[in-house]
C-alpha positions as a printed Julia matrix, in Angstrom:
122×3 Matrix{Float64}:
  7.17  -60.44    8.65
  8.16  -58.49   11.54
 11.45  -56.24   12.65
 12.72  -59.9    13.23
 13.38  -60.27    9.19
 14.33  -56.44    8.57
 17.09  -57.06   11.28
 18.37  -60.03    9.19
 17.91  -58.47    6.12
 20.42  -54.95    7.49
 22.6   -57.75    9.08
 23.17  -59.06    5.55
 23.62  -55.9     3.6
 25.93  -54.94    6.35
 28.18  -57.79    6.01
 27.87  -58.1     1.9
 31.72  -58.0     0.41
 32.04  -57.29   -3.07
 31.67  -60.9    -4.57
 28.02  -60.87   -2.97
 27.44  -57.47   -4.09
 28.55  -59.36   -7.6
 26.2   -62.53   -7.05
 23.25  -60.37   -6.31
 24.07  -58.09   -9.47
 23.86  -61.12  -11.75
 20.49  -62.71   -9.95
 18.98  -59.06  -10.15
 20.15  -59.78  -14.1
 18.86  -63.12  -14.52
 15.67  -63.61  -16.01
 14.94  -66.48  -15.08
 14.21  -65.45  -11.62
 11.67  -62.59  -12.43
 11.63  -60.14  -15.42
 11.42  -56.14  -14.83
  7.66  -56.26  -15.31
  7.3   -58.57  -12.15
  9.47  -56.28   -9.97
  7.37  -53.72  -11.06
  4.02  -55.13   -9.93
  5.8   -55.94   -6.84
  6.97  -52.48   -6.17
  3.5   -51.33   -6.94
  1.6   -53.82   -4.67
  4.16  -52.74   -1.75
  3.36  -49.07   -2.43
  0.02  -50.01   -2.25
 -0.01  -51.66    0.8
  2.24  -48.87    2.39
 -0.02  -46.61    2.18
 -3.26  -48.13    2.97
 -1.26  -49.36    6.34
  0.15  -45.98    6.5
  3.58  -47.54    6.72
  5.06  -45.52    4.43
  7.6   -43.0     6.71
  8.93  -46.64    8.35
  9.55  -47.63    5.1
 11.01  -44.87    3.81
 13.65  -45.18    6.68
 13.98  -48.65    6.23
 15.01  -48.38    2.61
 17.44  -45.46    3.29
 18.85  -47.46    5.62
 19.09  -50.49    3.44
 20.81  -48.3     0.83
 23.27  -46.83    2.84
 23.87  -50.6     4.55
 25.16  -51.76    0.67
 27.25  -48.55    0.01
 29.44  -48.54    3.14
 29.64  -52.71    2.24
 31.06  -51.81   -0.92
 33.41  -49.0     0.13
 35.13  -51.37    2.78
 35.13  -53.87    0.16
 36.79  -51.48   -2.26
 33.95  -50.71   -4.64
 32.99  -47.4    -5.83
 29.2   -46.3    -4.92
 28.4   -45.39   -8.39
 29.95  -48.79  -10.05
 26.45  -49.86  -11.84
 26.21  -53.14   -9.6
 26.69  -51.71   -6.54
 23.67  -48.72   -7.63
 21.29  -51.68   -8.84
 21.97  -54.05   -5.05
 21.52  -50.73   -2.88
 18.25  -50.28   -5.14
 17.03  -53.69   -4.88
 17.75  -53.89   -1.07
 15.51  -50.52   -0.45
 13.04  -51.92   -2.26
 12.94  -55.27    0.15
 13.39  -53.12    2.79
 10.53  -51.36    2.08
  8.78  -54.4     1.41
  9.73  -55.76    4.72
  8.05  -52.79    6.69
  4.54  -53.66    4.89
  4.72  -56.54    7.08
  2.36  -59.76    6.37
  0.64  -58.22    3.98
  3.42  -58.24    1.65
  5.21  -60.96    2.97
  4.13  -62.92   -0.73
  5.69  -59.95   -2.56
  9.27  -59.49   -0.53
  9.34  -63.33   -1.4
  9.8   -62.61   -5.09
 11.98  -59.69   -4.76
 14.27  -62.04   -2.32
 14.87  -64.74   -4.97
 18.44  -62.08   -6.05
 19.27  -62.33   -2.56
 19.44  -66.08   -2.09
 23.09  -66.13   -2.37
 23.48  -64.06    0.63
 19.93  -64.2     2.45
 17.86  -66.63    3.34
């Protein structure tokens, strides 16, 4: 995973309108993709990997960026920033973000956190 996939990923966020800020709510709901416990281990293993690659800054911008990519998508598409979906997407998208910037070593990882995302990312 290179700056290739991150620049997909911001494309996406960037161009989300508030029926895919809906669809991703409801995957990020859905157990049957992964329970909380799994996107916790995957959080973990990213923060792990971060820092032994000492990648962490570049992800740290990369999920800011991610965040404030699904805000301004739900302002234009006439959502309020503190509506609980929109909070949990701009969440989940920082946390592929920073995923993304730990590069093949997490590649495995950012797969499982993409499975919300399929509706508007693949």
């Amino acid at each position: 995973m290179g700056s290739r996939e991150i620049d997909r990923f911001m494309d996406a966020l960037a161009s989300l309108s508030g029926s895919d800020i809906e669809k991703v709510a409801l995957g990020l709901d859905s157990d049957a993709l992964c329970d909380e416990v799994d996107w916790w281990r995957a959080t973990i293993a990213i923060d792990l990997a971060l820092r032994r690659n000492r990648k962490s800054r570049i992800a740290g911008c990369a999920a800011r960026a991610a965040r404030a990519a699904v805000l301004a998508s739900a302002v234009r598409a006439g959502r309020a920033v503190d509506e609980t979906e929109v909070v949990r997407v701009a969440n989940a998208a920082s946390d592929v973000a920073r995923g993304f910037s730990g590069g093949a070593t997490t590649r495995s990882v950012v797969q499982l956190l993409l499975e919300s995302w399929a509706p508007v990312y693949s």
